[in-house]
N, C-alpha and C positions, 0 to 999 in steps of 0.2 A: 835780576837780569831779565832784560824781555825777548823774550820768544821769539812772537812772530805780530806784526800790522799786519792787519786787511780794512787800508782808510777808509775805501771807497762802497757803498752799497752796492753791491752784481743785483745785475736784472737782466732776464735773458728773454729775446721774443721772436717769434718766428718770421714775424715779417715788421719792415721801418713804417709802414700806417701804424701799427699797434701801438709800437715804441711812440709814435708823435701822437697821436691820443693818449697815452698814458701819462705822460709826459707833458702836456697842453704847450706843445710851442705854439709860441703867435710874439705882439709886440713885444719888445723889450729883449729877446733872443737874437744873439749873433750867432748866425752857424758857418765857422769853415769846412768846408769840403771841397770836392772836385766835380765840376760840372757837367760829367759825366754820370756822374752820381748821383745829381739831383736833375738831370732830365731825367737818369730811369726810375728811382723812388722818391721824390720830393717834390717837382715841378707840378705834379696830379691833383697833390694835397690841396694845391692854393694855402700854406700856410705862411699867416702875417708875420716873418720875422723877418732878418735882415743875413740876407745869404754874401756868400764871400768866397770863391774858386780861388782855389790856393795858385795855382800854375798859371795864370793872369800875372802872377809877382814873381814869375822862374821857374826853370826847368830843375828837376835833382836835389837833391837834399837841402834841407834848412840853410841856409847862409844869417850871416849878422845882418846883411842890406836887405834879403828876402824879409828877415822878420820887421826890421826896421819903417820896412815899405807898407808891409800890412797891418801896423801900428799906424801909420800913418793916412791909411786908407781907411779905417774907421772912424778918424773923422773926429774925433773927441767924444764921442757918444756916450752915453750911459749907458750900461747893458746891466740886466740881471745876473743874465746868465751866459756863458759862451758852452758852444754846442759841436764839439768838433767829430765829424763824419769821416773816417778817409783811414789812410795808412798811419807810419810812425812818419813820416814828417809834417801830414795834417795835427798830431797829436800834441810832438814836441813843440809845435807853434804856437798852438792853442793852448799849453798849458802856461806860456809866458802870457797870454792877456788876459789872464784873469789880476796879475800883479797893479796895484794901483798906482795910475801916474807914469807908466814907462813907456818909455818913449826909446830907448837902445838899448838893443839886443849885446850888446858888449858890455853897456853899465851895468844890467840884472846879471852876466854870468861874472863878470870882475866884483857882484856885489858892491859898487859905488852906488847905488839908491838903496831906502828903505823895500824889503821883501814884504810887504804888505798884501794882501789878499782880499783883494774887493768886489768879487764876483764869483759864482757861481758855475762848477765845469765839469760838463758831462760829457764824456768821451766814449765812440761807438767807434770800434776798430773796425776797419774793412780788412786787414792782414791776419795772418796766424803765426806772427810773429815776434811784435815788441812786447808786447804785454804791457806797453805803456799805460793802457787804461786803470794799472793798478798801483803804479811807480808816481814816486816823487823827482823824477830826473827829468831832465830836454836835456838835448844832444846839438849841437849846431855846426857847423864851419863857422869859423873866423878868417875871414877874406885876409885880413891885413899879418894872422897871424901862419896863415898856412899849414892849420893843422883844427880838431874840433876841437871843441868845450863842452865840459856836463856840467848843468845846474843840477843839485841834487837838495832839496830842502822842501818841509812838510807842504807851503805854502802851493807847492803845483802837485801837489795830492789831487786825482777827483773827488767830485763829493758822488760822481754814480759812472759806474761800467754796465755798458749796456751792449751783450753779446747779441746779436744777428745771423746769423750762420747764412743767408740768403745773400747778404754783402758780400762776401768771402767768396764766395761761387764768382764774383766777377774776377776774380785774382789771376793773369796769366799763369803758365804752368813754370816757365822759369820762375817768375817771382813767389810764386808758392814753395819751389824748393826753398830757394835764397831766406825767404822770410819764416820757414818752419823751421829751417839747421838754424838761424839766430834762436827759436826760442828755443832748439832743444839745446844750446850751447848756452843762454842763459840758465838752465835746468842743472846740465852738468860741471858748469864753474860754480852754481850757485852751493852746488853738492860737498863739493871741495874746500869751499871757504872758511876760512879761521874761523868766519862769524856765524857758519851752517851749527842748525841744531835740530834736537827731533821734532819738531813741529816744521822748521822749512824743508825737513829732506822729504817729509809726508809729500810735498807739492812739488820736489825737485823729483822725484822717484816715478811717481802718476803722471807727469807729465814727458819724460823719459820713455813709459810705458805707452804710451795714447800715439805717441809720434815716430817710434821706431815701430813699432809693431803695425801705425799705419804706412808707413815707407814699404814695409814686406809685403805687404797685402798689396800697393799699387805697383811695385815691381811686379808682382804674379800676377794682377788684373788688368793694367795699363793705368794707364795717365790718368785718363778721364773716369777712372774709379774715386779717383779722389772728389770728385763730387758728393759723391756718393755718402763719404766717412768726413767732410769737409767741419761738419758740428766739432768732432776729435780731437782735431787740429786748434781750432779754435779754443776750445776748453784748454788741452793741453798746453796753449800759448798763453795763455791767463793766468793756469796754474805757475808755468816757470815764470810769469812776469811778479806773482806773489811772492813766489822762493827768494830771487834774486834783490826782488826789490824790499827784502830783508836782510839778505847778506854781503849786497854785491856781488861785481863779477871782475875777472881779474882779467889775465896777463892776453888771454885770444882778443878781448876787446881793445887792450891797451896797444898792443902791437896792429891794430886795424886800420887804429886812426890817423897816420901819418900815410896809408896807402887813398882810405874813403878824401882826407881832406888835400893832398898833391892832385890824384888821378879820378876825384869823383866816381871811385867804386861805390855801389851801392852797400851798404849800410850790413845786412844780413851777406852780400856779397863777398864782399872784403874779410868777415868773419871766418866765413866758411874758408876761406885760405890759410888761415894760421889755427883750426882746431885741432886738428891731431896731430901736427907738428908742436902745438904748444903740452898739449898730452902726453905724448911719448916722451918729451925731456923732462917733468915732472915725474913720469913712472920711472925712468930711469933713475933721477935723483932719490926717490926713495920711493920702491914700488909696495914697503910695508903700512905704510901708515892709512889714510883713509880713501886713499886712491885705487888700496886695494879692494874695496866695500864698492867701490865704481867699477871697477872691474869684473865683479861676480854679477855685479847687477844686469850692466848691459852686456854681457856675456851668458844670461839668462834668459834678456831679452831675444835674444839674437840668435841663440838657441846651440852656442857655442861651447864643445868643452873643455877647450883647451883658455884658458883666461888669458896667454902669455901673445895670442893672437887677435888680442881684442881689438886694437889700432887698428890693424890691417883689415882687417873684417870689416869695420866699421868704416873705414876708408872707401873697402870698397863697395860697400851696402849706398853710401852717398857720392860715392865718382860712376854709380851707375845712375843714379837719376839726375847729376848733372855735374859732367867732368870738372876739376879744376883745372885752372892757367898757372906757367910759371907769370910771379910776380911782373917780370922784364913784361909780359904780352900786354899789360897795363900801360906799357910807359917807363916802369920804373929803369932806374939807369943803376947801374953798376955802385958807382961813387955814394949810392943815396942809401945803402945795407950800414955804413958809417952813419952817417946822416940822419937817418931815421932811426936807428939806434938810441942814438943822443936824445931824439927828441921826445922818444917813447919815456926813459929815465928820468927828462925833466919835467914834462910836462904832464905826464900819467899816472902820479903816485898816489894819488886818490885808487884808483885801481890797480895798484900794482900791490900796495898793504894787502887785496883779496888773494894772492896769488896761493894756492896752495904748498909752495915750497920757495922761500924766495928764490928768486934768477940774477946771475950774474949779469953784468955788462956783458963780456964776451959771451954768454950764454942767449942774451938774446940775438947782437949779433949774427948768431948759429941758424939761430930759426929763421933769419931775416935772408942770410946764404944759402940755409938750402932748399928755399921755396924761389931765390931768384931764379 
């Protein structure tokens, strides 16, 4: 039985000159990023590669025609290596070009072409959230089918994560929550998983640790402390991207994607709506098993002694640093708690096998009503 992957080589440097001299990018390097990005650390370098602004090809998360476009925009080139700068949806893009000869983003997640690997991909998160730099997934919209897809296969492995802590400091302070409750929710589903074992909970547990514990501290010092402890976050986003992207994650992700791909919530956004609603109906369904181990834990973090108040606590530990919305304030309508339902069941079972206790139909339904 195997443990635990770590594909990708970590390399961690204080500033992105380091990282491009270490690294010798010049010809033959495709880098996606955002051009905010590369006027503030890259434009200076004068380095010979061939750069590429992701949001030149759209606004908000990955789409099939988004990725489509940027395939298309390269032009047929030969590249060594792809170089992707940026958050998770510079990442999720980026790890589709390194596959040889694709040319649609629909073929590679339907698997209608050969998954071939012909390039080279090093991924440098600007977020402290997906931990994509360690995972074998892309996440995308499918325009035609109104709802995402995960590619999940060895072939969009990096071959290097390269931690920056200096990128991360660009991160609005909304999108710093949204993108750190994603990894601590990759952390805690990954905890719970059929397929968790004592080598991923080492990484689901640390990084639990690093990101609740720095929540408390920027609650008692303000916002802008998070600068401060911002390396934390980071670390602890990489950690839970190793845990998960060893065991998966289940049912707060699977119930996400029918809200991210209707109403274009973002991505750690959309999460943060369905975690402790999906938590509390798994504790309730059987609060002996290993969800009890999750409960002492963040309930130790948290510095709490009563365990039977862990939800709430932790509720309200994250609706103080950024409230949630009823479902409805998205958009969503009434008729769509059916609707999405369904869709969650047929199209999400890849993630739904991770769930820590299976969920009924009606039971997710539940969750879907009482977040409208």
């Amino acid at each position: 039985m195997k443990l635990l992957q770590v594909k990708p080589q970590i390399h961690k440097f204080n500033h992105f000159k380091d990282f491009a001299e270490f690294f010798a990018i010049a010809a033959g390097d495709f880098v996606l990023t955002n051009e905010f990005l590369y006027n503030s650390y890259m434009k200076g370098l004068n380095l010979n590669a061939d750069f590429m602004f992701r949001e030149k090809y759209g606004k908000g998360e990955p789409s099939d025609e988004m990725i489509d476009a940027i395939m298309k925009g390269m032009g047929g080139k030969e590249y060594r290596r792809i170089i992707a700068v940026g958050g998770g949806s510079v990442v999720d893009i980026a790890k589709l070009l390194v596959i040889q000869d694709a040319t649609s983003a629909l073929a590679l997640f339907e698997k209608k072409i050969p998954l071939i690997k012909g390039r080279e991909l090093i991924v440098v998160p600007t977020t402290c959230g997906t931990g994509s730099e360690v995972t074998n997934i892309s996440i995308a919209e499918i325009k035609s089918k109104h709802t995402k897809m995960g590619l999940g296969v060895d072939e969009l492995y990096p071959d290097y994560a390269v931690l920056i802590p200096e990128l991360v400091k660009e991160l609005p302070y909304k999108f710093f929550v949204t993108s750190s409750i994603d990894a601590l929710i990759h952390a805690v589903e990954s905890y719970v998983s059929p397929r968790s074992n004592s080598s991923t909970e080492l990484f689901s547990v640390k990084a639990m640790e690093l990101i609740l514990r720095g929540y408390m501290d920027i609650l008692d010092k303000g916002p802008e402390y998070r600068l401060e402890i911002i390396e934390d976050f980071l670390i602890g986003s990489n950690f839970a991207g190793i845990a998960f992207g060893n065991t998966g994650v289940g049912a707060v992700h699977a119930l996400s994607y029918p809200l991210g791909g209707n109403y274009h919530v973002p991505h750690g956004e959309a999460n943060y709506q369905f975690f402790v609603e999906v938590f509390k109906t798994y504790n309730q369904k059987n609060p002996n098993g290993k969800i009890k181990e999750l409960n002492n834990i963040v309930a130790g973090i948290l510095k709490i002694s009563d365990t039977t108040t862990v939800y709430d606590e932790l509720s309200k530990l994250l609706d103080n640093l950024l409230a949630k919305k009823p479902l409805k304030e998205y958009g969503m309508k009434e008729a769509e708690v059916e609707i999405f339902t369904d869709s969650v069941i047929e199209g999400q079972q890849r993630l739904l096998v991770n769930n820590y206790v299976p969920l009924s139909r009606n039971e997710i339904r539940d969750i879907f009503k009482a977040l409208y």
